[in-house]
N, CA, C and O of each residue as an XYZ file, in Angstrom:
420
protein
N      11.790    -16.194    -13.818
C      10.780    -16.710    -14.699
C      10.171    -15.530    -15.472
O       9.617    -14.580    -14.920
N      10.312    -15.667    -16.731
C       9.302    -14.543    -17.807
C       8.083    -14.511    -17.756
O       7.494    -15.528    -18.124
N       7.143    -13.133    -17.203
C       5.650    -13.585    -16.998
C       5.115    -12.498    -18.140
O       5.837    -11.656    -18.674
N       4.002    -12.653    -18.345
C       3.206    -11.226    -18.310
C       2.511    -10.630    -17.609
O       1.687    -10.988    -16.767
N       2.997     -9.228    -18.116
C       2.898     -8.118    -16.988
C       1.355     -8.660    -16.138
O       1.141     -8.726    -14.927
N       0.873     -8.837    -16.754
C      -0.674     -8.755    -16.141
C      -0.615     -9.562    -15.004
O      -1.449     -9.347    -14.125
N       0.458    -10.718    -14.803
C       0.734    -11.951    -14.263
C       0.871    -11.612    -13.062
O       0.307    -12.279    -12.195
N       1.885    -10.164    -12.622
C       2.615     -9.542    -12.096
C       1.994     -9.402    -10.512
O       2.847     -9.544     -9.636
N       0.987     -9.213    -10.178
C       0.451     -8.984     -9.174
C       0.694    -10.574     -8.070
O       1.108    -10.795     -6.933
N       0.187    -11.338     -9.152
C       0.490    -12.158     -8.083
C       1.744    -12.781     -7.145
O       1.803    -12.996     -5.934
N       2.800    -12.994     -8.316
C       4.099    -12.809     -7.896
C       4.589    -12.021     -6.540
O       5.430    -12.259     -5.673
N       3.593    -10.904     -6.799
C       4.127     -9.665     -6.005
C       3.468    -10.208     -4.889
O       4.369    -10.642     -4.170
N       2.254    -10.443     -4.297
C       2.256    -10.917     -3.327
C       2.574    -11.925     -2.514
O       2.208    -11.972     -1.339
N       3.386    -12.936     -3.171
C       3.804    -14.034     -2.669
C       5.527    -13.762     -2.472
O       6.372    -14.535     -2.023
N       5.681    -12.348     -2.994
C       7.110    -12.009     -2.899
C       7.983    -13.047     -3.891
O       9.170    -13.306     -3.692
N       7.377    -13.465     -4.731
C       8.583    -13.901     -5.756
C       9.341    -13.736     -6.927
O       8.803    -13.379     -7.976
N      10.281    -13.915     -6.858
C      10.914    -13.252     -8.644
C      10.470    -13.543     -9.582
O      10.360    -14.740     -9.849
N      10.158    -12.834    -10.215
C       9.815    -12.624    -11.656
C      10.393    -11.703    -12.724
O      10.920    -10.687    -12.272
N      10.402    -11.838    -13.951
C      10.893    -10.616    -15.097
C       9.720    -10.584    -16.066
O       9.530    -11.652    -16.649
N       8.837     -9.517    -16.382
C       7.843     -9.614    -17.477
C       8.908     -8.291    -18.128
O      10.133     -8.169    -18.121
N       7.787     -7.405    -18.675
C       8.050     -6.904    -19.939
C       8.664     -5.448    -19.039
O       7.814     -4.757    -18.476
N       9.700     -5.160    -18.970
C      10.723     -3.681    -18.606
C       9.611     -3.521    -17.020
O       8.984     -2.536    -16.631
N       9.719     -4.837    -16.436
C       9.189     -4.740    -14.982
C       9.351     -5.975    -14.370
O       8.814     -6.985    -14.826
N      10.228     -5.981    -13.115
C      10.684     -7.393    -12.427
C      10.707     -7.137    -10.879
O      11.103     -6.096    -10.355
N      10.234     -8.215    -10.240
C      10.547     -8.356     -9.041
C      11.848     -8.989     -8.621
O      12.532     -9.499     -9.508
N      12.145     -9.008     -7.745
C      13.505     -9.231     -6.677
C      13.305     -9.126     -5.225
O      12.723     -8.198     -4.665
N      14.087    -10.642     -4.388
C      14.647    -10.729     -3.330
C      15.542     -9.836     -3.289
O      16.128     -9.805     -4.372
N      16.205     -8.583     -2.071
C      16.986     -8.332     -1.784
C      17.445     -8.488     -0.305
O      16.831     -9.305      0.381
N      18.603     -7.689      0.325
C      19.034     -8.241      1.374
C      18.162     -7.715      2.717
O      18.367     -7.921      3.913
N      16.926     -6.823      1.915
C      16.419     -6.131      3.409
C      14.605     -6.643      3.095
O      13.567     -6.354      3.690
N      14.859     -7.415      2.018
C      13.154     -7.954      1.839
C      13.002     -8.081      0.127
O      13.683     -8.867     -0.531
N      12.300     -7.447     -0.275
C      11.622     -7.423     -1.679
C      11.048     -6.460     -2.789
O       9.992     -5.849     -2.623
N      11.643     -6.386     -3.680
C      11.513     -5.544     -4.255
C      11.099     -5.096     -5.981
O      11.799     -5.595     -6.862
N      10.025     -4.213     -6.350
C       9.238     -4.409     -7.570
C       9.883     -3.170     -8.586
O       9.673     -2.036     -8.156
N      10.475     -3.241     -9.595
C      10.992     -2.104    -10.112
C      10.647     -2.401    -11.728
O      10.434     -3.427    -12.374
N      10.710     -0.818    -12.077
C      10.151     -0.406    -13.534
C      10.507     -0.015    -14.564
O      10.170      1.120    -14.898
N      11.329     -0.833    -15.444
C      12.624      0.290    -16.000
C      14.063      0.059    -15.470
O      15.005      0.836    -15.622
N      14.086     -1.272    -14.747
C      15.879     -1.297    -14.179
C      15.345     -0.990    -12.475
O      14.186     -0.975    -12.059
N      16.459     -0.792    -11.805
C      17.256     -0.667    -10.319
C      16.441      0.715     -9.973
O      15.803      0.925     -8.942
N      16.619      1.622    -11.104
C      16.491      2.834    -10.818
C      15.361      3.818    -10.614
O      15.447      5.030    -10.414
N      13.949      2.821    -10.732
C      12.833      3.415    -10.599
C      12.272      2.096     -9.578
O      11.664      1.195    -10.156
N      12.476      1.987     -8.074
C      11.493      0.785     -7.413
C       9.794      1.156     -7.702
O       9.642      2.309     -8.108
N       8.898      0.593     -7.598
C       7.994      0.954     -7.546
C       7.139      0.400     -6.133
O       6.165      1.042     -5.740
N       7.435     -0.404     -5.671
C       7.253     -1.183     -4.542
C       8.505     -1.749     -3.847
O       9.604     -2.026     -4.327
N       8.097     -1.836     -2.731
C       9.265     -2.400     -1.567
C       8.589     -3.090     -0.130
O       7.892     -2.487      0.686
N       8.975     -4.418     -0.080
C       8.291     -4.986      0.988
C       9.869     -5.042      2.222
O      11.027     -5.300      1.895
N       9.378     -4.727      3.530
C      10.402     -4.885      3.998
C       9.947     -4.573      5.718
O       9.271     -3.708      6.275
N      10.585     -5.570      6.093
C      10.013     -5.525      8.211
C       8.440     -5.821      7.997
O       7.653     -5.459      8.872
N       8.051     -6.379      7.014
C       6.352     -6.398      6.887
C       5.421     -4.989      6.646
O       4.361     -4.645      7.170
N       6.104     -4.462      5.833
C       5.256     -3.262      5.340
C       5.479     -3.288      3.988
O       6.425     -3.892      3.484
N       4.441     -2.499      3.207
C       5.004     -2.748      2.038
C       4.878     -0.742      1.786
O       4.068      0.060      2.251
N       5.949     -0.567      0.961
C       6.146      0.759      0.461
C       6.390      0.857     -0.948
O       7.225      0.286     -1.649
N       5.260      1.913     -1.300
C       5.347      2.654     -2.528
C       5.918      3.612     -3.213
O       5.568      4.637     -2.628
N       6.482      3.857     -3.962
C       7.306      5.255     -4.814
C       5.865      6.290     -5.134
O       4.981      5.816     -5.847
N       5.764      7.192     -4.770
C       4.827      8.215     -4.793
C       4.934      9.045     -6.053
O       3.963      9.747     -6.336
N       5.498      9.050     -6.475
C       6.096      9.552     -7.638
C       5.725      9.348     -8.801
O       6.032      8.159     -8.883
N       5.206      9.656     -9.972
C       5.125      9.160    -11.299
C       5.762     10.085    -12.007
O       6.045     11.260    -11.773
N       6.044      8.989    -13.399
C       7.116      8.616    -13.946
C       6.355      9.171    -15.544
O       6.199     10.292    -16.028
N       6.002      7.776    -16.025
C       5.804      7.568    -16.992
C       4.379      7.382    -17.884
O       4.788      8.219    -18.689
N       3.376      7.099    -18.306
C       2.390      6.199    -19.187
C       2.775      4.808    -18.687
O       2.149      4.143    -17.861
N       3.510      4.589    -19.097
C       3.885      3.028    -19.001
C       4.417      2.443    -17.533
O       4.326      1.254    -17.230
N       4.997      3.488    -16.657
C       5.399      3.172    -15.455
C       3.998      3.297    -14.609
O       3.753      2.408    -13.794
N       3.262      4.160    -14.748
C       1.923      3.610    -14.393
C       1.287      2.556    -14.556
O       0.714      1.919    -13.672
N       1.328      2.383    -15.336
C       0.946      0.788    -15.803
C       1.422     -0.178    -15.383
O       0.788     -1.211    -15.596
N       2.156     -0.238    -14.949
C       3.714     -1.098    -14.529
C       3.000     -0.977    -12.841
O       3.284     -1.954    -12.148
N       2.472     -0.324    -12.417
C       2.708     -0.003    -11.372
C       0.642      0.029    -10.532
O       0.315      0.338     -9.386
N      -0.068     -0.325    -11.462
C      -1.305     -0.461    -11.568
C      -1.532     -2.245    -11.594
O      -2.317     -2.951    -10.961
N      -0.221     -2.671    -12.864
C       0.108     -4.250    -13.001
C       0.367     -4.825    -11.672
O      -0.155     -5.914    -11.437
N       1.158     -4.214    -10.677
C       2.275     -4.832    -10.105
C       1.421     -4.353     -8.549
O       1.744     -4.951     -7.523
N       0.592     -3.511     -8.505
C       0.336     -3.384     -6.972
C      -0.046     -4.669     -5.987
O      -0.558     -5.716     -6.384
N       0.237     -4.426     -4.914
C      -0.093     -5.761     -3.847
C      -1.345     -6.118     -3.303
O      -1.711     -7.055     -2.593
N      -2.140     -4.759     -4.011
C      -3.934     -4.653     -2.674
C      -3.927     -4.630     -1.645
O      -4.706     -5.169     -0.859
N      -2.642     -3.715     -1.367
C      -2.504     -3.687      0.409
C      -2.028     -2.597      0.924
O      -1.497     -1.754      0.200
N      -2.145     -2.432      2.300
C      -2.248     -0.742      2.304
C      -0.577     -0.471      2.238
O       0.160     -1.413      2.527
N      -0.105      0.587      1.924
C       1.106      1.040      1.194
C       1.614      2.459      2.322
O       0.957      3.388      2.791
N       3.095      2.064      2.450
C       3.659      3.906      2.642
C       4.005      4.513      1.651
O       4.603      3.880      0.781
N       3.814      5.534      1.517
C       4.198      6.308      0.681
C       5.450      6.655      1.179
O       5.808      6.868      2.337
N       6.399      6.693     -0.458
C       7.509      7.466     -0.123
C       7.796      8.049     -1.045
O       7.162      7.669     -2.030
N       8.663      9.046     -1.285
C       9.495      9.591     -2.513
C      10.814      8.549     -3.185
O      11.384      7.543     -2.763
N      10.926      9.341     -4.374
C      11.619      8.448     -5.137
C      13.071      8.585     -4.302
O      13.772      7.654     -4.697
N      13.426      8.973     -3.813
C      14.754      9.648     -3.016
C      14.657      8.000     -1.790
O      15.273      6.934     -1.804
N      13.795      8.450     -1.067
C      13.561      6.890     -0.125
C      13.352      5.834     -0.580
O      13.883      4.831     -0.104
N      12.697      5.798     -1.402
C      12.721      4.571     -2.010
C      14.242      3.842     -2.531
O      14.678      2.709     -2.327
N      14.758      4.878     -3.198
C      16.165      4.354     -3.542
C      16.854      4.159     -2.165
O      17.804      3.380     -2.079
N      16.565      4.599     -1.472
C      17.610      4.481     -0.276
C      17.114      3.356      0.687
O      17.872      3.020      1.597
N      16.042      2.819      0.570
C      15.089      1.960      1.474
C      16.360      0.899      0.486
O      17.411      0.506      0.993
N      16.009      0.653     -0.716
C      16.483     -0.235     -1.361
C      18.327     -0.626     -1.413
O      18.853     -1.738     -1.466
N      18.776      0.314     -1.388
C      20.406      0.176     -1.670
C      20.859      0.159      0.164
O      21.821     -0.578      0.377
N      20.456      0.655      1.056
C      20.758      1.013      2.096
C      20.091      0.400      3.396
O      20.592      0.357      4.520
N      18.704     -0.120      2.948
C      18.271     -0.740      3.981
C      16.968      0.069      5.332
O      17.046      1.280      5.539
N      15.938     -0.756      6.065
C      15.329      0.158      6.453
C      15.451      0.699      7.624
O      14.727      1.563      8.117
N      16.703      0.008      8.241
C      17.680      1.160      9.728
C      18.042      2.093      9.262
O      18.039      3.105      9.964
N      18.478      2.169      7.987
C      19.253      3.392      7.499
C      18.316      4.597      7.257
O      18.515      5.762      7.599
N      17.099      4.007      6.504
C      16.006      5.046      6.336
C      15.062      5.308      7.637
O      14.002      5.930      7.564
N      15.518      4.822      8.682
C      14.550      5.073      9.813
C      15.592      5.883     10.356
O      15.241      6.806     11.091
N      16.888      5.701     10.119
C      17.636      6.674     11.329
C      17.443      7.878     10.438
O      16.730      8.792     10.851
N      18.118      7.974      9.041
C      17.688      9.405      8.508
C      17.132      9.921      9.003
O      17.421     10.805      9.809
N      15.256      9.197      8.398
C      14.457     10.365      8.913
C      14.468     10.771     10.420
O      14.475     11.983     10.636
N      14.471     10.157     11.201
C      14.231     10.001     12.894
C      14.805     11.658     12.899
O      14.169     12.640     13.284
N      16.427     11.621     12.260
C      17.725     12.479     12.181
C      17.005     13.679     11.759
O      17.099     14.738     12.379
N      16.248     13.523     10.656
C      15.796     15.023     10.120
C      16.368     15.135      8.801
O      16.328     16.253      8.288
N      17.027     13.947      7.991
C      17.902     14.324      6.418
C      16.981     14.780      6.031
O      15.912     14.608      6.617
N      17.095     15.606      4.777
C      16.741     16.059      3.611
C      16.547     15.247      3.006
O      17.419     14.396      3.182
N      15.382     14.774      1.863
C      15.947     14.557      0.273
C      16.091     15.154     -0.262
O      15.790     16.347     -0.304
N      16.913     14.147     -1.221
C      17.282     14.990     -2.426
C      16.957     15.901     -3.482
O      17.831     16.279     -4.263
């Protein structure tokens, strides 16, 4: 469904899809997910009942995006490196990493 951005928050807490303006939510296979600009910038990630943030800024506008889109709820912080990997990989994968000691990137 096409919203505006401003719309965005709520969506986000009810975890449902949406597409506004170069910012959309998504079901994926490990929970839910809020991105800014495409796949390649998440800005939020709900998943095992936490919700996680990209720590990172980007842009003017990905701020915004990301001011639009917050949940009002308390957040992990992560880097943009975990975040992509929370998302494509799942959050066993990012719990064994770190547990492991990986690097990011």
């Amino acid at each position: 469904m096409k919203i505006a951005n401003r719309d965005a928050r709520r969506h986000v807490q009810s975890r449902t899809t949406f597409v506004g303006s170069n910012l959309f939510g998504t079901s994926f296979s490990d929970g839910y997910a809020v991105f800014s600009y495409g796949v390649h910038w998440p800005l939020f990630i709900h998943s095992h009942g936490m919700w996680f943030e990209n720590e990172e800024r980007h842009s003017v506008t990905t701020s915004k995006h990301r001011s639009q889109s917050h949940p009002h709820c308390p957040t992990v912080l992560l880097s943009h490196h975990w975040m992509k990997k929370l998302y494509n990989e799942g959050f066993q994968a990012i719990a064994k990493a770190r547990i492991l000691g990986e690097v990011a990137e």
